[in-house]
N, C-alpha and C positions, 0 to 999 in steps of 0.2 A: 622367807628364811632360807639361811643353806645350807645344802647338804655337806658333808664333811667328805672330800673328797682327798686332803691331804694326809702325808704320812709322819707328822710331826710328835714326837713323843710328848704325853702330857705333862702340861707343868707343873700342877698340882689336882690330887682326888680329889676328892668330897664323898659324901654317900654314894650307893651302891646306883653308876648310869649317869654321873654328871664327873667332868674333869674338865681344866681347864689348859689350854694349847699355849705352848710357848709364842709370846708375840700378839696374844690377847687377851683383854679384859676380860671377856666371856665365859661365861660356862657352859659345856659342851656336854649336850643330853646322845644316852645310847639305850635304846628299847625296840622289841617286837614287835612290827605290826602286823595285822590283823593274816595278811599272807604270810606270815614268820620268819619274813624277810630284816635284816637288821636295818635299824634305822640313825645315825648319826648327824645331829642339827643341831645349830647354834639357839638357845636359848634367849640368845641377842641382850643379855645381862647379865651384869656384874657380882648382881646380888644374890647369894648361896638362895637363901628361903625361899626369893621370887624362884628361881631357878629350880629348885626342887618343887615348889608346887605348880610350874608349868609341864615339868617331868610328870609328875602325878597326874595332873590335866591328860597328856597326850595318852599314858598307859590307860586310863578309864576306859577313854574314846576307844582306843584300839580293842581293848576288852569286848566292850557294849557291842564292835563291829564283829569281831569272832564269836562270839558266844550268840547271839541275839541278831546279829546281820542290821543291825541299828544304827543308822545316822546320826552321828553325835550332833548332840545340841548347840547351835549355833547363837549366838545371839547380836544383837545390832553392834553392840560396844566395842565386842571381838572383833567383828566385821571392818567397820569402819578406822578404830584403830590402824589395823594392820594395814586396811588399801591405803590409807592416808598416809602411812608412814613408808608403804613400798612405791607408790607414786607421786607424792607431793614432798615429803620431809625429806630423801635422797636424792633429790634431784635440785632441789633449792632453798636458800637459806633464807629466812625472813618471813613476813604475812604472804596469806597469800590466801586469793580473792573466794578459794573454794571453801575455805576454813570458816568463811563466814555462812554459809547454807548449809555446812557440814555441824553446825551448835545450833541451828534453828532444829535442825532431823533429831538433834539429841534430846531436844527438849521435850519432847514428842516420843521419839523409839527405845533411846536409853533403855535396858533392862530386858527388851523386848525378846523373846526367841525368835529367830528367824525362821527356824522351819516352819515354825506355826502364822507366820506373817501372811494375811493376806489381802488381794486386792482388794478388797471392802475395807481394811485399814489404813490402805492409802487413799484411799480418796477420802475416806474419811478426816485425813490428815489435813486434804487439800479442801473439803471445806475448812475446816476449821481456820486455815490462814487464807481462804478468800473471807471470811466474818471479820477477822483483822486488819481487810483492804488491803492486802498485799495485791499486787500484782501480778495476773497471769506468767508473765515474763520470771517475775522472778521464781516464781512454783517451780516453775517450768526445769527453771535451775536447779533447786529443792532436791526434787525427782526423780531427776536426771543424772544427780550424786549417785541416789542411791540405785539407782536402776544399773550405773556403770560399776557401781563397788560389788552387786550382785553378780554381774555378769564378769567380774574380774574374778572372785572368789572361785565360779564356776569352774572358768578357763582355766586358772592359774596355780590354783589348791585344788582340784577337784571336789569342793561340794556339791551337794547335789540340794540344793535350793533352788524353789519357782521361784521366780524371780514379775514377783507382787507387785514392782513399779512399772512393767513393761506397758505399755499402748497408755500410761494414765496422762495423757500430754492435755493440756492445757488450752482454749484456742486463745492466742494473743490478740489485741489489738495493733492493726495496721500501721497507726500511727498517721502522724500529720503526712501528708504529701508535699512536697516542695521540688516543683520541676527547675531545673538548672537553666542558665540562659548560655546561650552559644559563648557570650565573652568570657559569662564568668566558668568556664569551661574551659576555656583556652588559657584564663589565668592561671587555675588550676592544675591545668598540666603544666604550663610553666615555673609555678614554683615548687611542684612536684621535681622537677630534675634538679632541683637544687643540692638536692640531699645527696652526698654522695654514697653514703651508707643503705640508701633506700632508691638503689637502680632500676626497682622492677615496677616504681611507684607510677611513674610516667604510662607507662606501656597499661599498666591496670585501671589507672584512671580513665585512659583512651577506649578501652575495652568496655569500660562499663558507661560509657558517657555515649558508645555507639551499637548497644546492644541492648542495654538496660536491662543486663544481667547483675543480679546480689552478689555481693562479697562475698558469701558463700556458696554462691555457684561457681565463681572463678576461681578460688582458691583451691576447689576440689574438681576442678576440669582435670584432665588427660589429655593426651597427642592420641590416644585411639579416637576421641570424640570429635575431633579437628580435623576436618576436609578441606585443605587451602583448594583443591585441585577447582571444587564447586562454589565454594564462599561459605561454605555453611559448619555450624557447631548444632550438638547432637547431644541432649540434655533426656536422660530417661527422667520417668517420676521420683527414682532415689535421692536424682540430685536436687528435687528442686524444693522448694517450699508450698508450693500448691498440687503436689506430688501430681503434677500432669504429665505427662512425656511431651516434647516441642523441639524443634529446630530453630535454629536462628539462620540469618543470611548478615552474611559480614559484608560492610562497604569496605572503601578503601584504608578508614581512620583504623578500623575494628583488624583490618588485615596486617597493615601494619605495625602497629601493637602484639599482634600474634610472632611475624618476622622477627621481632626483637627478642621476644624472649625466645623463637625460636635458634637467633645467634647468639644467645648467653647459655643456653643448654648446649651447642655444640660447643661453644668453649670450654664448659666448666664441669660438664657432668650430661654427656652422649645418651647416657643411659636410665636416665629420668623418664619417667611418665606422663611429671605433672608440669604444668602451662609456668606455673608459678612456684617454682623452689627455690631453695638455698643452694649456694655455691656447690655443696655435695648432693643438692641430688632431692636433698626433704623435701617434703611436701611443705611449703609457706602455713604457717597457722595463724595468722592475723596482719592486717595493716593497719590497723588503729590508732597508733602511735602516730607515724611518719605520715598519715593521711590527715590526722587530725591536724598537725603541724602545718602542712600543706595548705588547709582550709582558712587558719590565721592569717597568714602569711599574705595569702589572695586576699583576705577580706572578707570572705564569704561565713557566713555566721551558723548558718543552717546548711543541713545538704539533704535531704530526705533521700532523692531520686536524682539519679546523673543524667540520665538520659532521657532526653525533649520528644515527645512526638511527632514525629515527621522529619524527625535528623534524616 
């Protein structure tokens, strides 16, 4: 929500602490908090009644915290709501892929209090959709919502909730194995540069076909972890999936690969970190798309594992 930081005369009252601002729909709540410091937020609605009873809501809380040094009552609905709507609804229009693990948690936590939430209720959880044959993988996801909606709350609104879904991770299955062959390899990169929207597809397909590093080890690599000078990348246990610490040694394909996107950062954004960004500098969050495309394109039907043993 936001703080009312402008000096715009109200457009119209309402009861005593909500008014609304010339130039929005919104009603604009004013109340004490717990420090007696004033407080002025958007109510983020049009509607008088909702508006006043989310007024009412926040003066409670604040109460409960002066009088009593109490943590108001949190619960899943509120939770979830709000993170969904400050980092998935403003950001993008249409479905979207998290909303679907985010009504499995409801079915389940709805109604729930969150301070009282705890780890024995989430695994709890997590049996219950492994009895339904769900998927490690996808718990995992489940979880994972709620474990980052916790830790948003935290950061973001200052709640002070333990955060009940941390360490409940799930162990997956590895998955089939399928080693790549040198040709269909080389196909690979070649219809990789086709794309011209996906420049950095070439150079990551090379890296990972001579390292036999995961997608997300190279998406979250650095230029601190990259020593061209020796041949070698410098992978701690955060980055990896078998949380081990390890070194790689780059041949010439793997060095190469590195050079390019080392000349597409000097063009575009000097001051990047990461091996694999956008034009300005982000950090890359997936290639799924344009790799997948890539994999048609070759022929190639399956990819488990890019890289052959003994490249």
């Amino acid at each position: 929500m936001q703080n009312d930081n402008d000096t715009q005369k109200p457009k119209r009252r309402g009861k005593t602490g909500l008014q609304q601002r010339k130039g929005s729909p919104y009603w604009w709540a004013s109340f004490i908090d717990a420090s007696g410091k004033r407080i002025r937020k958007s109510t983020e609605t049009a509607d008088r009644k909702e508006a006043e009873a989310l007024l009412a809501k926040w003066r409670l809380e604040e109460f409960e915290v002066r009088q009593w040094d109490r943590e108001p009552t949190r619960t899943f609905d509120e939770l979830m709501f709000q993170y969904l709507k400050e980092t998935i609804y403003r950001r993008r229009s249409g479905p979207h892929p998290v909303l679907v693990h985010a009504r499995r948690l409801y079915q389940s936590f709805t109604g729930k209090t969150m301070n009282d939430l705890s780890t024995q209720d989430v695994r709890a959880y997590i049996r219950k959709r492994r009895t339904e044959g769900v998927k490690a993988a996808t718990i995992n996801k489940e979880v994972g919502l709620l474990a980052s909606a916790i830790n948003y709350a935290r950061k973001e609104w200052g709640w002070e909730l333990h955060n009940s879904a941390a360490g409940c991770r799930e162990r997956e299955d590895e998955g089939r194995v399928r080693w790549i062959s040198r040709a269909e390899a080389a196909r690979l990169i070649q219809e990789a540069g086709r794309d011209p929207r996906a420049n950095h597809l070439p150079a990551f397909v090379r890296l990972a076909a001579n390292t036999g590093m995961r997608a997300g080890e190279m998406l979250g690599l650095e230029w601190s972890r990259v020593d061209l000078s020796r041949n070698l990348l410098f992978l701690e246990a955060e980055h990896t999936k078998t949380k081990k610490r390890r070194s790689i040694p780059l041949n010439q394909e793997a060095r190469a690969a590195l050079l390019d996107r080392a000349r597409f950062r000097a063009t575009h954004c000097p001051g990047s970190q990461w091996v694999f960004c956008t034009g300005d500098g982000e950090r890359m969050k997936s290639v799924k798309t344009a790799f997948r495309t890539a994999l048609k394109r070759s022929g190639i039907t399956t990819c488990g594992t890019l890289a052959r043993p003994g490249w």
